[in-house]
ZAMARGU-4260 file (C-alpha; in steps of 0.2 Angstrom, whole numbers, plus 5000, padded with zeros to 4 digits):
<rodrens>
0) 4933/5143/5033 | 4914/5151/5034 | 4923/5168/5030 | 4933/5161/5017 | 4921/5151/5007
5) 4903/5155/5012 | 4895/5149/5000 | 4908/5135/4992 | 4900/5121/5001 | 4882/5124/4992
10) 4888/5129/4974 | 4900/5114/4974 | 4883/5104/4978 | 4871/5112/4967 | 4886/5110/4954
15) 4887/5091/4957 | 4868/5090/4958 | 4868/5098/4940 | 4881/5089/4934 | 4873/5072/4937
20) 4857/5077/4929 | 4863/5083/4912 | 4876/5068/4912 | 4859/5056/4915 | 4847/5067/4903
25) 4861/5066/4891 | 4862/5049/4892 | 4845/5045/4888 | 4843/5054/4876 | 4859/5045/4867
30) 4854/5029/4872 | 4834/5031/4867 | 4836/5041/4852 | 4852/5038/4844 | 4854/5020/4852
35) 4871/5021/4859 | 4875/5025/4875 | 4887/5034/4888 | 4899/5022/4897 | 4907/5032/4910
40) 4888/5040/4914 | 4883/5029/4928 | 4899/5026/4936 | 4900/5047/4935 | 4884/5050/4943
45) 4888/5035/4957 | 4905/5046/4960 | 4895/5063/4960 | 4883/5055/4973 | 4892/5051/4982
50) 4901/5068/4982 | 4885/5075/4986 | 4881/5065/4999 | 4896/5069/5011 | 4899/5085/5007
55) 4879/5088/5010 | 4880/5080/5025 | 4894/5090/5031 | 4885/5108/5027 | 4868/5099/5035
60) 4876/5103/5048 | 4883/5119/5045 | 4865/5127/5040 | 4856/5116/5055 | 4845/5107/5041
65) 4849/5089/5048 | 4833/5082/5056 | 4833/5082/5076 | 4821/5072/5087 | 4821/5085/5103
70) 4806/5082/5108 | 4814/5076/5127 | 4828/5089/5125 | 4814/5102/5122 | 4805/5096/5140
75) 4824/5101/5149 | 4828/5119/5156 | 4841/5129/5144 | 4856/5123/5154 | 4853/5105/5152
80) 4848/5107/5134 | 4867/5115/5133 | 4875/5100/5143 | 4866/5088/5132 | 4870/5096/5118
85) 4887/5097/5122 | 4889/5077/5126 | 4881/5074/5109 | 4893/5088/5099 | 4906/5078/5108
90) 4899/5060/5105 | 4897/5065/5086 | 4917/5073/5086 | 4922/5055/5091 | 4913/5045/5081
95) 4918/5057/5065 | 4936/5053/5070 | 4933/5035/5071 | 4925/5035/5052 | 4940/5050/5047
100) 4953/5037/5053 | 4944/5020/5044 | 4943/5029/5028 | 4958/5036/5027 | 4965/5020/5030
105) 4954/5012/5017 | 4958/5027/5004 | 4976/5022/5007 | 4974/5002/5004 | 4966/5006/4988
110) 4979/5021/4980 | 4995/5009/4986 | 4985/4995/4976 | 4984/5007/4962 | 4962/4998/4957
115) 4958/5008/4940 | 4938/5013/4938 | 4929/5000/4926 | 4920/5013/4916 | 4933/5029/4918
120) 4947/5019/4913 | 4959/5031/4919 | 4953/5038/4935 | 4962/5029/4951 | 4947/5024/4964
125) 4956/5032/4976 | 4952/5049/4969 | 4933/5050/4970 | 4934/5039/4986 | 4944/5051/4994
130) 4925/5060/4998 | 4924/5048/5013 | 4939/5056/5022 | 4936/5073/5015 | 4917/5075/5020
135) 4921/5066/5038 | 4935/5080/5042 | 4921/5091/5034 | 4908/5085/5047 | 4921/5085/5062
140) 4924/5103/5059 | 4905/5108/5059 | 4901/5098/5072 | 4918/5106/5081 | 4910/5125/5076
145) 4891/5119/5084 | 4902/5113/5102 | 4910/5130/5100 | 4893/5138/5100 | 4886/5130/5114
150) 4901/5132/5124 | 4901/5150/5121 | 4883/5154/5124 | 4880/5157/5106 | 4866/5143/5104
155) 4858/5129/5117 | 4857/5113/5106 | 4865/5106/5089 | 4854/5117/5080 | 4845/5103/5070
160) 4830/5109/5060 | 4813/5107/5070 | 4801/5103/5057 | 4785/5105/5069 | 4789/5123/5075
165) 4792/5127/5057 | 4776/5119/5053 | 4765/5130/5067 | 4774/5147/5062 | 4771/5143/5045
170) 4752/5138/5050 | 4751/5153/5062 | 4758/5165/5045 | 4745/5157/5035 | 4731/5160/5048
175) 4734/5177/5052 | 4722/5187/5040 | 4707/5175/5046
</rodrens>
């Protein structure tokens, strides 16, 4: 998938971040100034939210941007860092299966129900909840690429972003000159 799409994941994202801000912009500006307003507008940018949500969460992964508090991990030789790491890839493969199954099931009650959107009169709510199942599969598969790094040697941990290294190279950059 990386090799087919690199970069899918991030424009779709940046496109549905987009989206929702010159869908809201544009609605007030039509509500303020000509004194109407756009009914579908807040039901679109809830849906696109949501979009951006899972799928962002899904390619946090990918890029290592998620937030990790390794400061134990970090106290650990290499090794154990690795066989933590891989217990947690695991743990999180499961627990993505478990939510991939529950809202699959839970897409399906609602498409054989056949539930219209209030404001986007003619979009099933199955569609845009079809994100839940989509960005869990999403988030098993990159969590299923990180075990396969460990596993292989290619990486020791999760790679989660570690915001006070980043924080001391960037002080250490700053400080260089002086």
């Amino acid at each position: 998938m990386n090799k087919l799409f690199p970069k899918f994941e991030e424009y779709f994202i940046a496109f549905l971040l987009a989206a929702m801000t010159v869908v809201n912009v544009l609605n007030v500006f039509v509500r303020y100034i000509l004194k109407s307003n756009i009914h579908w507008a807040m039901e679109f940018t809830v849906i696109a939210f949501a979009w951006l949500i899972f799928l962002g969460a899904a390619w946090g992964i990918k890029v290592g941007a998620h937030i990790g508090v390794d400061t134990l991990i970090n106290l650990f030789s290499d090794k154990i860092k690795k066989q933590i790491s891989t217990v947690a890839a695991i743990l999180c493969i499961i627990y993505g299966i478990f939510i991939l199954i529950g809202s699959y099931n839970y897409v399906a009650k609602i498409y054989s129900i056949g539930i219209l959107s209030q404001d986007i009169k003619w979009l099933p709510q199955w569609m845009p909840r079809i994100v839940m199942p989509l960005g869990y599969a999403l988030i098993i598969l990159r969590f299923t690429e990180a075990l396969f790094k460990i596993v292989t040697g290619k990486q020791t941990t999760l790679g989660l972003a570690n915001e006070a290294k980043d924080a001391i190279d960037a002080f250490k950059v700053k400080n260089k000159g002086e």
